[in-house]
Residue, then its C-alpha position, 0 to 999 in steps of 0.5 A: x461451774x457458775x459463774x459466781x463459784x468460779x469468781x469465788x474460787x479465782x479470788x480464794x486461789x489468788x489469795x491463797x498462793x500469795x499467803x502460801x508462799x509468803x508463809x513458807x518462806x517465814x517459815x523456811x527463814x525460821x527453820x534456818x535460823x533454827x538449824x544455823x548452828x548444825x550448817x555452820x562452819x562445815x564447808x557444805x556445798x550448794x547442793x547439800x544445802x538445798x537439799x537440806x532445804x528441800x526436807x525441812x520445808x515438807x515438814x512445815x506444812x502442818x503449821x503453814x497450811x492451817x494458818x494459810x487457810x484461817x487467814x486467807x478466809x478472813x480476808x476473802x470473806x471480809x473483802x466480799x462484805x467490806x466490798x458489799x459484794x455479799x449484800x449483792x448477793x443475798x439481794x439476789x436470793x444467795x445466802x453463805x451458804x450457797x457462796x461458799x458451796x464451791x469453796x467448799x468442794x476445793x476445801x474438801x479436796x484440799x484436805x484429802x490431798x493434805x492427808x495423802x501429803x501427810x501420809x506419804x510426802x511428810x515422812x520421806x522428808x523427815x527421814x531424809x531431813x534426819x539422816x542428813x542432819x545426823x550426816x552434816x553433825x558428823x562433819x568438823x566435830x570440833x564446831x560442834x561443842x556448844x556451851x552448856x551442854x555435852x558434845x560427843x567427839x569420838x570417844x569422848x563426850x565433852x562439855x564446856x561452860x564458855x567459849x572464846x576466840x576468833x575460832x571459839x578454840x578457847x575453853x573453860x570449865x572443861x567436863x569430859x566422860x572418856x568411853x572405852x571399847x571393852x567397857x560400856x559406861x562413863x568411868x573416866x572423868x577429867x575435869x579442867x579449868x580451861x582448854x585449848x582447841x588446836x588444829x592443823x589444816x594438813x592433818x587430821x588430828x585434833x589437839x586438845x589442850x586441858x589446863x589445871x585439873x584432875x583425872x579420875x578413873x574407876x579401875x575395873x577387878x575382877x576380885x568382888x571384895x576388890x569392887x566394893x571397895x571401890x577402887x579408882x586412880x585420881x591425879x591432878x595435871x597441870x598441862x594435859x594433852x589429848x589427840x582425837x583423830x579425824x579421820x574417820x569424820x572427815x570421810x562422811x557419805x552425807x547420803x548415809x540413811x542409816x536411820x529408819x524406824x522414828x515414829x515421824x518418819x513412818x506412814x500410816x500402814x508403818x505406824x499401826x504396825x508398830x503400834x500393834x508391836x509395842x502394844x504387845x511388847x507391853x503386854x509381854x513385859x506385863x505378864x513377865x514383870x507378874x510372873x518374875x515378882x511370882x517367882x521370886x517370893x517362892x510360894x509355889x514351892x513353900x509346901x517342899x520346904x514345910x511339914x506343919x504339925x497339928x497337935x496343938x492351936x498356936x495363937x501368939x507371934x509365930x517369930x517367937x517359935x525360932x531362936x533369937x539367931x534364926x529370927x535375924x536371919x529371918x528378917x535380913x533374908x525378908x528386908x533383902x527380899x523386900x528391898x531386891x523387889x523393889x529394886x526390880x519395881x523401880x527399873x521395871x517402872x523406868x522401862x515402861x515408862x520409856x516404853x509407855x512414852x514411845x507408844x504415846x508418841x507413835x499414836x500422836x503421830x497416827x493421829x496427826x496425819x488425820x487430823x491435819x485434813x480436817x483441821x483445814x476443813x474446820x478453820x475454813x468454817x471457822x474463817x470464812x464467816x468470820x469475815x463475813x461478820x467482822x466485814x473487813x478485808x486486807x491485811x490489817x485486822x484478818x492478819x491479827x485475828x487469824x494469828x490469835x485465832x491459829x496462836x490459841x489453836x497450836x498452843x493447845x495443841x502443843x500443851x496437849x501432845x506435850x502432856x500426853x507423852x508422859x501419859x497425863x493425856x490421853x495421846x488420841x484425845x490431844x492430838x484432835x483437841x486444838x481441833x475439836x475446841x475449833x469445831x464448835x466455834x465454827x460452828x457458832x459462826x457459820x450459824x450467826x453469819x448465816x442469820x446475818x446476826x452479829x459476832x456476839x450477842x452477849x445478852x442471849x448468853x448473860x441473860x440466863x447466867x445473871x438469872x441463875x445467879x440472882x444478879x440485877x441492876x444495882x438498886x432493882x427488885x424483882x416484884x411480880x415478875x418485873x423488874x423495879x428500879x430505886x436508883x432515884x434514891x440517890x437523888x432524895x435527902x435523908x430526911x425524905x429517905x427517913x420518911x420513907x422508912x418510917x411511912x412507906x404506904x402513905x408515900x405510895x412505896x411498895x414495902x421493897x423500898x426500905x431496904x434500899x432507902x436504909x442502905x442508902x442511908x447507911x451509906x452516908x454514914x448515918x449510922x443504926x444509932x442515929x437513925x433510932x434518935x431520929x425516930x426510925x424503930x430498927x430492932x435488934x434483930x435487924x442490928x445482929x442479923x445485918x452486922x453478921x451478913x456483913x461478916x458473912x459476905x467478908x469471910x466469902x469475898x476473901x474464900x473467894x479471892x483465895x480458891x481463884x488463887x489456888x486453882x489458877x496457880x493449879x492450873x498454872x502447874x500442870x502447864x509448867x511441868x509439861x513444858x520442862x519447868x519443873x521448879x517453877x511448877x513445884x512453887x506453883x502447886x505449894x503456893x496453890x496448897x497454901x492458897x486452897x488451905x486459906x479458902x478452906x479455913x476462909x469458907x468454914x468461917x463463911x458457914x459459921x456467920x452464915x449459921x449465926x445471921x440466921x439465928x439473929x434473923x428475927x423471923x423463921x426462913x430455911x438456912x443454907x442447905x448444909x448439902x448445898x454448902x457441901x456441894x459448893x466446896x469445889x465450885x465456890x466460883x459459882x457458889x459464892x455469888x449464889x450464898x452472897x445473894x441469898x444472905x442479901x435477899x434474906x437481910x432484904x426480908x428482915x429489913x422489911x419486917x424490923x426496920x418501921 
């Protein structure tokens, strides 16, 4: 190895395990705040809870190593640049490429070892990470009732609304669901206005004491008649005294392992396996749904049960041919039918879709064992030219950059995976698409600190999309090609402006000049009518084809503000309904209905002026394309500045030709 690759590579490693450590001790402070309400109050041991510690941090890797590396390469290469260390270098014929070859290599190795670690290190953690959470939840139940939500002690589920007390013994608004052995399903419910927790040191009961409220139960029959009619025992208690034994919790192995197959806790071998299986077992629930529906309408067996006779040609109802009897018949045993049908669709819906989630969520976690390694591969290319371009080392500006740059990349791909477990996207495509949008970034970077050009050159990029949309400097022409400016207009006075309408070529002015000497003129609050007292010859035409561009470039400013409401409020949408706000996701898309509604009517109005600017234009000029308008529906983003532009440019050419 050269002497600069080793230099490099030092300088890269120093920086990159004091960033590491930093970050994995954030990171492991955050994981135990995050848990605290598991690992409270439960009398656990030093051991346990490093061992706890020990199963989290491995499961932080995927969020730690990324984000290490983007930040330590902005601030290595920065330092470099800030320092001239690589001006040293390219004034010895080194380019960033050769710099950072060395680099390179540590970066590819790293990536493999990050998949192995994925593959191998990751899943054992979350297995035991788990298992131990699962064991710690078991211990001292009564600390495990949380506010808002139901808690299960024994054969209880129990949820309360608020806790009080040095102990949070004191409960209000108590909800329980009693569960028995012999009968699956939540059919005793007591409900309380407050509640008291007590306990004894010595003993292993738990005493719960509910205070004014009712007792339900559904009783079970075997009698059919007796189920429909829906029998069930309620009373109301003041006091109502409940014990839960302990026993069996307070004899917990927090070395159980009793849980094995979730998706994150198996390896690559594990998870094609499984998927393999639950793409079969969708595929069997598919043929078995088809052939359940298949039989239930009886049709191979319609022949046994019909003997048709062809003596005559029938062409009326064939319900008309039964008896009024036998017609309510028919239709109850099709409504029956129907209705059983869909019954079996809606469960069957239900299932799959809890299978279809399963499978999504096993190949999301395939994939993120891949795509790790190569996410530290691309934010490499993607933070060291970075800050050899933003030539700047440190803390300050790097940590910034890096942490908006890692925000944008996980908040993708969280949106992502989130929206690919119901199945709005494909899990394959989510998993790799935070890295993808990456991949050209790096890309664009590496190729533009390579060629020592800036970090943006937004005229390269501008240029083409202004000459696409017609957009010019204000008060310019394009005039063989070249562009003319008229901003010295603004400087004339009125009466030399007037001039200038009236004898343009006598004044040395190509013709293009009056549109912009009226509309400067028009500005000043010099109105079409005092300009024809003063001599200038303005036709009608120009009066009715300028007042209904007018109306025209209206009505689309408006369409324009309300298609960019309703997308982003589309938008907004999916976003809050994969992300558990459904309600607030249900406003977004009536308001984006109501909004695209009003662009809609907006933009019909935007064709109608547009029909009539052209009729009142005084000269013969093709109107906008009615296939193009079409085409624009969608697009009005783009198709707006386009229309505005065409509608300016054919005023231009009116002006011209009118206005002496």
């Amino acid at each position: 190895m050269k002497i600069l690759d080793r230099y490099i590579l030092q300088t890269y490693l120093k920086t990159f395990l004091s960033v590491f450590i930093i970050l994995m001790l954030i990171f492991v402070l955050q994981a135990v705040w995050l848990y605290i309400s598991e690992l409270a109050g439960k009398d656990l041991d030093i051991d346990t809870i490093l061992k706890f510690l020990l199963y989290i941090t491995p499961t932080l890797i995927p969020l730690i190593l990324p984000l290490t590396i983007l930040l330590v390469s902005i601030m290595v290469f920065g330092a470099f640049a800030e320092n001239y260390e690589f001006a040293a270098m390219k004034s010895t014929g080194i380019s960033l490429q050769r710099a950072m070859r060395g680099l390179s290599v540590f970066i590819v190795i790293l990536s493999a070892t990050t998949f192995l670690f994925a593959n191998n290190v990751i899943p054992w953690a979350e297995y035991n990470a788990y298992n131990l959470r699962k064991n710690i939840a078991k211990l001292k139940p009564q600390m495990a009732i949380a506010e808002g939500q139901f808690n299960e002690i024994g054969s209880f589920n129990i949820k309360v609304d608020k806790k009080s007390g040095d102990r949070g013994q004191y409960l209000s608004k108590v909800i329980m669901h009693q569960q028995k052995n012999n009968r699956p399903g939540n059919y005793t419910v007591i409900v309380a206005d407050s509640g008291e927790l007590k306990s004894n040191p010595n003993s292993n009961m738990l005493q719960l004491v509910l205070f004014d409220g009712n007792y339900y139960e559904e009783i079970q029959s075997k009698n059919p008649k007796q189920i429909q009619k829906k029998p069930h025992a309620q009373s109301y208690f003041d006091i109502y005294t409940m014990n839960v034994d302990l026993e069996a919790f307070n004899d917990v192995d927090l070395d159980e392992k009793s849980y094995t197959n979730r998706y994150n806790m198996l390896d690559v071998g594990g998870l094609n396996y499984t998927i393999d299986s639950l793409y079969q077992k969708k595929s069997d629930d598919h043929k078995g749904l088809a052939k359940n529906l298949y039989g239930r309408i009886s049709i191979s067996n319609i022949d046994l049960n019909i003997k048709p006779e062809t003596d005559s040609i029938y062409k009326g109802n064939i319900i008309d041919l039964f008896e009024n009897k036998v017609k309510l018949q028919i239709v109850n045993l099709a409504l029956n039918s129907l209705n059983s049908t869909d019954q079996v669709l809606n469960t069957e819906e239900q299932l799959m879709s809890v299978s279809d989630k399963s499978l999504n969520k096993h190949l999301i976690a395939l994939h993120e064992k891949y795509v790790l390694g190569f996410a530290c591969f691309i934010l490499f290319f993607v933070g060291a030219p970075l800050g050899a371009l933003i030539r700047k080392g440190g803390i300050g500006l790097p940590l910034v950059i890096a942490i908006l740059l890692f925000l944008t990349y996980h908040f993708i791909g969280i949106f992502a995976k989130n929206s690919a477990e119901d199945g709005t996207l494909n899990p394959i495509l989510a998993t790799w698409l935070s890295t993808l949008i990456m991949l050209p970034l790096g890309i664009y970077l590496t190729s533009r600190a390579t060629n020592d050009k800036g970090l943006f050159d937004f005229d390269s990029y501008l240029n083409p999309l202004k000459k696409f949309l017609n957009l010019r400097p204000k008060n310019s022409v394009m005039i063989d090609g070249e562009l003319v400016q008229y901003s010295f207009l603004n400087e004339y006075n009125n009466e030399k402006l007037i001039n200038i309408l009236k004898n343009h070529e006598a004044l040395d002015f190509d013709k293009s000049v009056k549109p912009f000497a009226l509309n400067q003129l028009l500005s000043r609050n010099q109105s079409i009518e005092d300009l024809q007292r003063q001599g200038v010859i303005i036709n009608d035409a120009y009066s009715q084809s300028k007042k209904e561009a007018d109306n025209t470039i209206s009505n689309s400013k408006i369409a324009y503000i309300f298609y960019n409401l309703g997308v982003v409020l589309l938008i907004l949408h999916f976003v809050l309904k994969n992300n558990g706000l459904p309600q607030i996701a249900s406003s977004a898309i009536q308001l984006s209905i109501i909004s695209l509604f009003v662009y809609a009517i907006y933009y019909a109005f935007t064709w109608l002026t547009s029909n009539k600017f052209y009729q009142h234009l005084g000269f013969k000029i093709k109107p906008l394309d009615k296939f193009l308008m079409i085409l624009g529906l969608p697009f009005y983003g783009i198709s707006h500045f386009l229309l505005k532009n065409k509608i300016k440019e054919d005023l231009d050419k009116s002006c011209i030709l009118n206005v002496k």
